[in-house]
Every structure is written in C-alpha cells, then in structure tokens.
N, C-alpha and C positions, 0 to 999 in steps of 0.2 A: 504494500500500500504506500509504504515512506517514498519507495523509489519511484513508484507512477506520479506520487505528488510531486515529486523534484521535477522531474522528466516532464511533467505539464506546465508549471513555473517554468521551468528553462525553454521552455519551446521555440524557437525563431516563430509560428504563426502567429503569435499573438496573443499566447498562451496567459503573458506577465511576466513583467520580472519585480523584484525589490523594488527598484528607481520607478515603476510605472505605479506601482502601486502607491508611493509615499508622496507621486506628485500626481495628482491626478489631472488631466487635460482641462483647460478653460470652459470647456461645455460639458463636462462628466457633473454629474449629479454626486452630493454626497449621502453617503448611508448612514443609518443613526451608527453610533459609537464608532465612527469612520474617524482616521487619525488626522491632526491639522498639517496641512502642510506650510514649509515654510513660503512665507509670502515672499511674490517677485511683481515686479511691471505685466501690467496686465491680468493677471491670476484674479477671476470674479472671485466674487461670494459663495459662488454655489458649488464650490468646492468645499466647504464648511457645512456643518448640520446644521440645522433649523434653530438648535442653541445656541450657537456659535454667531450665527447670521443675526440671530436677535441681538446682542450683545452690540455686534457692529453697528447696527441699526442703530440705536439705541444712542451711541456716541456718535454718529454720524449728523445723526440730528440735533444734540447739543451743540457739535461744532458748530455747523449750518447757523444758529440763532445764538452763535456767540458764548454759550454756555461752557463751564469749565469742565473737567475731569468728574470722575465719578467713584465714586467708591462702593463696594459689592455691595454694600447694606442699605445706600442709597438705588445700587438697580434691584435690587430683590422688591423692594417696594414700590418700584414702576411697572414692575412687573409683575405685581400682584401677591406675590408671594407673602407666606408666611414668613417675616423677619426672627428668623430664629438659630442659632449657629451653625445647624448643618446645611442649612439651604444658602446661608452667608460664606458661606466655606465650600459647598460647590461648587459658586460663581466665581469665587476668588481665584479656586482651582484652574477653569475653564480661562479667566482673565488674564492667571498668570502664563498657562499655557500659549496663549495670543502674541501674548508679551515675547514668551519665547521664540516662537516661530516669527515675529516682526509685522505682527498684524495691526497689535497695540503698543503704545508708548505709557511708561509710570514716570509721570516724571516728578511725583512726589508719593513715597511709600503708601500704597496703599489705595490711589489715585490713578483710575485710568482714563485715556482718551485716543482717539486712532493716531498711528503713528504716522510722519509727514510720506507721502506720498500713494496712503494707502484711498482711496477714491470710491466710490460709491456702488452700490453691488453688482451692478455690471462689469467692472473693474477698470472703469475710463477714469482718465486722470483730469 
C-alpha cells in the first residue's frame, strides 16, 4: 500500500508532488483543514479556508476605512463568537499562523493587520 502511495505522489501525470500540494494554484479551491501557504504576488484568497479568508476579510476592511490592527479577542467578537479563551486562542492560532506564512503583519504583540502588499481576495494589488 506505502509503495503504490509513493508511486502515485511521485507520478510525472499529475499524480502530486510535496511542492504542489503546499502551494496550491491561484484558482484551486481550498479544503477545510487544508494547510496555509506561504503568500506571494498574486496568490488569491481562495487558496485559504473559509476561516482563514474571514480573518482576511475582516482586516481588509479595517484597513479600507482607516481602522487599526486587531487583536483575536476583539475579532472573536465581530464574529460573533463566544469571547472565551479557547475560541480567543484559536484565532490567535490561525492569526499567528498568517503571520507566519506572510499573509499578516503584528506589528505590535498581539495586534494584527494585513501585511503591505497583500490585496484583496482576488489577489490584485
């Protein structure tokens, strides 16, 4: 079984490799618990789950009207959410994860906002 699964991954037709999978194409759709990739020029939104995408949103539109960074406990509560530590801790999660792949910028601990050149969910600048 391990070796048909390699032998499929590895395949020249299109099987997949690592690298395809961890960047997924500008028009691929992503899957729930699907992993972030790191952001580049051009790379939409819909490469990100619907969690992820909200988050973006979310500071895309602060930025738009001027508004500053956000902190998880303040989007937990735009978003409806029960403000309560584990639901504050796995936005923070999710946020910091952004953070890392260069989706988002902290530019004061604890403090998020999209990071400069990241554009609006189609992925135009």
């Amino acid at each position: 079984i391990a070796r048909r699964r390699v032998d499929t991954v590895l395949a020249p037709d299109g099987g997949g490799t690592a690298d395809t999978k961890d960047a997924p194409g500008p028009g691929d759709a992503a899957k729930p618990k699907s992993q972030v990739p790191v952001w580049r020029e051009g790379l939409s939104w819909s490469v990100l789950s619907v969690d992820y995408q909200r988050i973006l949103q979310t500071l895309a539109d602060r930025l738009r009207l001027g508004q500053g960074p956000l902190t998880c406990q303040e989007m937990a509560a735009m978003f409806g959410m029960e403000v309560v530590p584990a639901r504050v801790e796995a936005l923070r999660s999710k946020a910091k994860r952004l953070v890392a792949r260069g989706w988002l910028a902290e530019p004061a601990p604890g403090r998020f906002t999209l990071s400069p050149g990241v554009a609006g969910p189609g992925g135009a600048s």
